[in-house]
N, C-alpha and C positions, 0 to 999 in steps of 0.2 A: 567496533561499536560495543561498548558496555550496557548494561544493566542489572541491576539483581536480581530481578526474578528471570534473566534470562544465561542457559547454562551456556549457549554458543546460538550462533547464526550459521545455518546449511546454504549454501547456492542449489539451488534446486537442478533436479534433473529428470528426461522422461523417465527412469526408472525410478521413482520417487513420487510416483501416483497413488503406490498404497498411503505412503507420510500426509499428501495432501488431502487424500481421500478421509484416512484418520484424523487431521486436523478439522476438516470440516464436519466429520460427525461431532466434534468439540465445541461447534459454534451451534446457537439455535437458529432456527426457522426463519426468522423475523431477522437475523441479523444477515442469515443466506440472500434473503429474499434482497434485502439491502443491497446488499453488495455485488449480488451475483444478477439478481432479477430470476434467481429461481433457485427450488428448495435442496439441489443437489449439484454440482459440480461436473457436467461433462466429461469426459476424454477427450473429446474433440477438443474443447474450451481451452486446457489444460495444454494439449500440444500445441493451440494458437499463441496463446501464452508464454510458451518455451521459444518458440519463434520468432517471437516481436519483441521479447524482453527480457532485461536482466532480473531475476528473482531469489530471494531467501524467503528459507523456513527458519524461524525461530525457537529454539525448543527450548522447554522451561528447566527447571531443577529435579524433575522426573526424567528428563529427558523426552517426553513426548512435546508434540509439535504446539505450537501456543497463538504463531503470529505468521501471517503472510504478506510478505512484500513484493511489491515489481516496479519496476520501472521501464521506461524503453520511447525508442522515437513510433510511436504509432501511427500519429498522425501525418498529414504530406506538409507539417509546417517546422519549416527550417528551427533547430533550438528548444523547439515546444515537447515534453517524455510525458508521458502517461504517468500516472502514478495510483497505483493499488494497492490496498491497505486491507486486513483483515486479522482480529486480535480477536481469538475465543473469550466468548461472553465472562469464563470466569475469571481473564486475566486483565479484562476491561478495566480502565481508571487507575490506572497503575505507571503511565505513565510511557510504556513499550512502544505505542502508535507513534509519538512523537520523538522518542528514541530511531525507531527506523525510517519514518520521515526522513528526519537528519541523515541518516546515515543512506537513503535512497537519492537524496536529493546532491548529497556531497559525489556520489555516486555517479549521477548524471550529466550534473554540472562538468566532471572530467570530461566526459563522452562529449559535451559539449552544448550540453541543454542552458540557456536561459529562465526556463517559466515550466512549471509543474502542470499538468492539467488532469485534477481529477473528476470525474463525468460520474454524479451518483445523483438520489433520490435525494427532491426538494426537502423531503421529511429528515433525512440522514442527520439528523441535530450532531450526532457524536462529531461525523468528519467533519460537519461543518465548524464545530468551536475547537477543534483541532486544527484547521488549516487556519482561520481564525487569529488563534494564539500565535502562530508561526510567523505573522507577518501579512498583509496587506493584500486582499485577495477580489478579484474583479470576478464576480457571476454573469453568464451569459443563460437563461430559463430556456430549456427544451422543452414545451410540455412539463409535466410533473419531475421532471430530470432536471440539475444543474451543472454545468461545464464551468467549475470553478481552478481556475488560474491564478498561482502564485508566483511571484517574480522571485526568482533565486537573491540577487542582488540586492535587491530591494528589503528582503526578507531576514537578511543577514547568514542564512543557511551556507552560503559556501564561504565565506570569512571568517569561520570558528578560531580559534588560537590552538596550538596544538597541545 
């Protein structure tokens, strides 16, 4: 996976809590709250995360941490991978989110996934014109929450050209 403003993609590991811990003092409050549903990142969170899924850290041209990605079968339905997204406010609009989409989603599709499913805030405008853009996407409303579902297939996401 390419981009310019990114120097490499890390596979994340438990020793690699300070990186993530550093990435998220990168992101603000509002975009925590977004993502995480609260203003600071667990331990616990962070080792459930290593456990149910495949994950990178992104790190910019400083080499500090910029973007976080995951995927992974979470849920109990056959084809269906979670997908986790999280790009520091200042590297926001650049294009990265949808860089490692692609590259999360080619990712799972191997493993064997059909359909993405990310579960965040009705408000979350960003992911939502991001999944959006990617292709054809079916919302199910939790409460203020949406479980929005992308078809790999569909989407054109695992038929790239190489």
């Amino acid at each position: 996976m390419r981009h310019p403003a990114l120097a490499a993609l890390r596979w994340v590991t438990a020793e690699d809590f300070p990186l993530v811990d550093a990435f998220h003092q990168r992101c603000g409050p509002t975009s925590l709250l977004r993502r995480w549903g609260c203003r600071h990142l667990p331990h616990r969170t962070l080792v459930r995360l290593l456990s149910h899924t495949e994950r990178w850290l992104g790190l910019g041209t400083d080499n500090e941490p910029v973007t976080l990605v995951c995927t992974g079968p979470v849920s109990r339905e056959p084809g269906v991978f979670d997908l986790g997204l999280q790009v520091a406010d200042d590297h926001q609009l650049r294009g990265i989110g949808t860089a490692l989409v692609r590259h999360a989603a080619e990712h799972a599709h191997i493993r064997g996934a059909h359909t993405l499913s990310a579960y965040t805030e009705a408000s979350n405008q960003p992911m939502l014109r991001l999944l959006h853009r990617l292709g054809s996407v079916r919302h199910t409303r939790h409460g203020s929450h949406l479980d929005v579902r992308l078809h790999l297939a569909a989407s054109g996401l695992t038929h790239r050209p190489p």
